[in-house]
C-alpha positions, 0 to 999 in steps of 0.5 A: 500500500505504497507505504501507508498504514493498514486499515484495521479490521476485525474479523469476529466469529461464532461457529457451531461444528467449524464451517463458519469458522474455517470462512472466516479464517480464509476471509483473513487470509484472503484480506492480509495482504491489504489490511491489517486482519485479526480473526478471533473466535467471539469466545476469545477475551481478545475479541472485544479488544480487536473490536474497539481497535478496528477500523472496519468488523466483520461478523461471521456466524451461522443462521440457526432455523432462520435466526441468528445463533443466539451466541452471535445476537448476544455478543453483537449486543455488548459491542459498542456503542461505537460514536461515530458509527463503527463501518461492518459487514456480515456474513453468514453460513446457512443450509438452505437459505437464511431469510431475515437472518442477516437483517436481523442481526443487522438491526442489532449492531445499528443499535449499537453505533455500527453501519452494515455496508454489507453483506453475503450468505455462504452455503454450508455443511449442515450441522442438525440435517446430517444427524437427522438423515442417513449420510448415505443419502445426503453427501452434498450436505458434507460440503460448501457451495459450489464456486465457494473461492469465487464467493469468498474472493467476491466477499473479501473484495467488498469488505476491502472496499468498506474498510478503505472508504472514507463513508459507507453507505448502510447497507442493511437487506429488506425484509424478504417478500415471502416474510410473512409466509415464513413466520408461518414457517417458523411456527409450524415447523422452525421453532420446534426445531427446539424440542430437539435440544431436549432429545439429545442422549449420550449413548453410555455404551460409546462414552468415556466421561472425557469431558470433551463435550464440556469443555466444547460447549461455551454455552454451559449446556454440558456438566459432569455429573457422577455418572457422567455428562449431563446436558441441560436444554434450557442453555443448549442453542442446538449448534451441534458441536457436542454432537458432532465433535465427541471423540467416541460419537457418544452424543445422539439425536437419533439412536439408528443414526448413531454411526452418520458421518460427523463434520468433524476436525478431519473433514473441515482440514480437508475441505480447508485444504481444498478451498485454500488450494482453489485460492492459491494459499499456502496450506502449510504456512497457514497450519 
């Protein structure tokens, strides 16, 4: 940049089993060269410090049954309030699609000093879809998008755009034109997702009492007890790490499908290495 000094950009995320995560840690990659990029998970004490000292937030987390994760909403409302208004642009991971998620989350971070002058919806593993339906029958859900490089090459343009500029332009999506038939939705169908957090089981058989699922949970939604881990539903946001990330495949929500495919670690590594080498990263370097 021919000498100047780096604009500063915080690169903050919330993410359930690691596809959100792996998104943003590429999105730095691709904005390091032009920007001075921290990416920290929302969890990390740092995040609030990295927050205040950039010039420009992106927020990236996944839209859970048409909402955002409530981890994100919650931590988007102790930022701030920035005066003046603090430049952002967010992203997020969905199954299908993501409705008012992104607005919604948008209207949080208005509230709060910060001018949205972007946003972009990336498709995503599915964290709940792959625990409730045979693998076999569902390989696509293993995966991002097609033409998942270009999204993110697109996205990292336009935060660099946002970043630099003088004045941004809100941003924020209108309310969809099928709104009102996907609140119907989300009554019907969407909000009993939640019943699910109350049907997770530890198949005792398969659990070591390792504590894996504790120590994953940031929520609190995992204790040990004396027989060993117990889940309580009431502070559980059904993200599927526990699920998905248990050393032994101990946690369930259906029985039958007790040996489905995880997105685990492993698989993530691999679809790292893949996006990384359509980007033309380095994937040792960035081990």
């Amino acid at each position: 940049m021919n000498g100047e000094t780096k604009r500063r950009v915080a690169i903050l995320y919330f993410s359930g089993t690691g596809g959100t995560e792996l998104v943003a840690e590429l999105l730095g990659e691709l904005l390091s060269e032009r920007l001075e990029c921290r990416v920290a998970g929302i969890d990390d004490p740092r995040s609030r410090e990295y927050a205040a000292a950039a010039e420009a937030l992106v927020l990236c987390y996944p839209t859970y049954y048409l909402k955002p994760a409530p981890s994100m909403r919650e931590f988007a409302e102790t930022l701030g309030p920035f005066d003046p208004p603090r430049k952002a642009y967010v992203v997020t991971t969905c199954e299908l699609y993501t409705e008012n998620s992104i607005r919604r989350l948008a209207l949080v971070l208005r509230k709060r000093g910060m001018i949205v002058a972007g946003s972009k919806a990336v498709h995503a593993p599915g964290s709940d879809v792959t625990l409730v339906f045979p693998s076999a029958l569902i390989p696509w859900w293993y995966r991002f998008e097609r033409g998942i490089s270009d999204k993110l090459c697109a996205i990292a343009r336009e935060v660099a755009a946002v970043a630099i500029a003088a004045d941004v332009r809100e941003a924020i999506p209108r309310a969809k034109w099928y709104t009102p038939f996907t609140w119907l939705l989300q009554i019907l169908f969407f909000d009993r997702f939640d019943i699910f957090r109350g049907r997770l089981r530890v198949l005792e058989d398969r659990c070591a009492s390792c504590g894996a699922c504790v120590e994953l949970c940031g929520r609190g939604a995992w204790t040990m007890g004396a027989s060993g881990p117990v889940h309580d539903p009431e502070r559980c946001e059904l993200c599927g790490r526990c699920l998905h990330r248990c050393p032994n495949r101990a946690i369930v929500l259906l029985k039958a499908l007790r040996n489905n495919r995880r997105l685990d670690p492993r698989l993530y590594a691999a679809l790292g290495d893949e996006a990384k080498a359509a980007l033309g990263i380095d994937a040792k370097a960035t081990r």
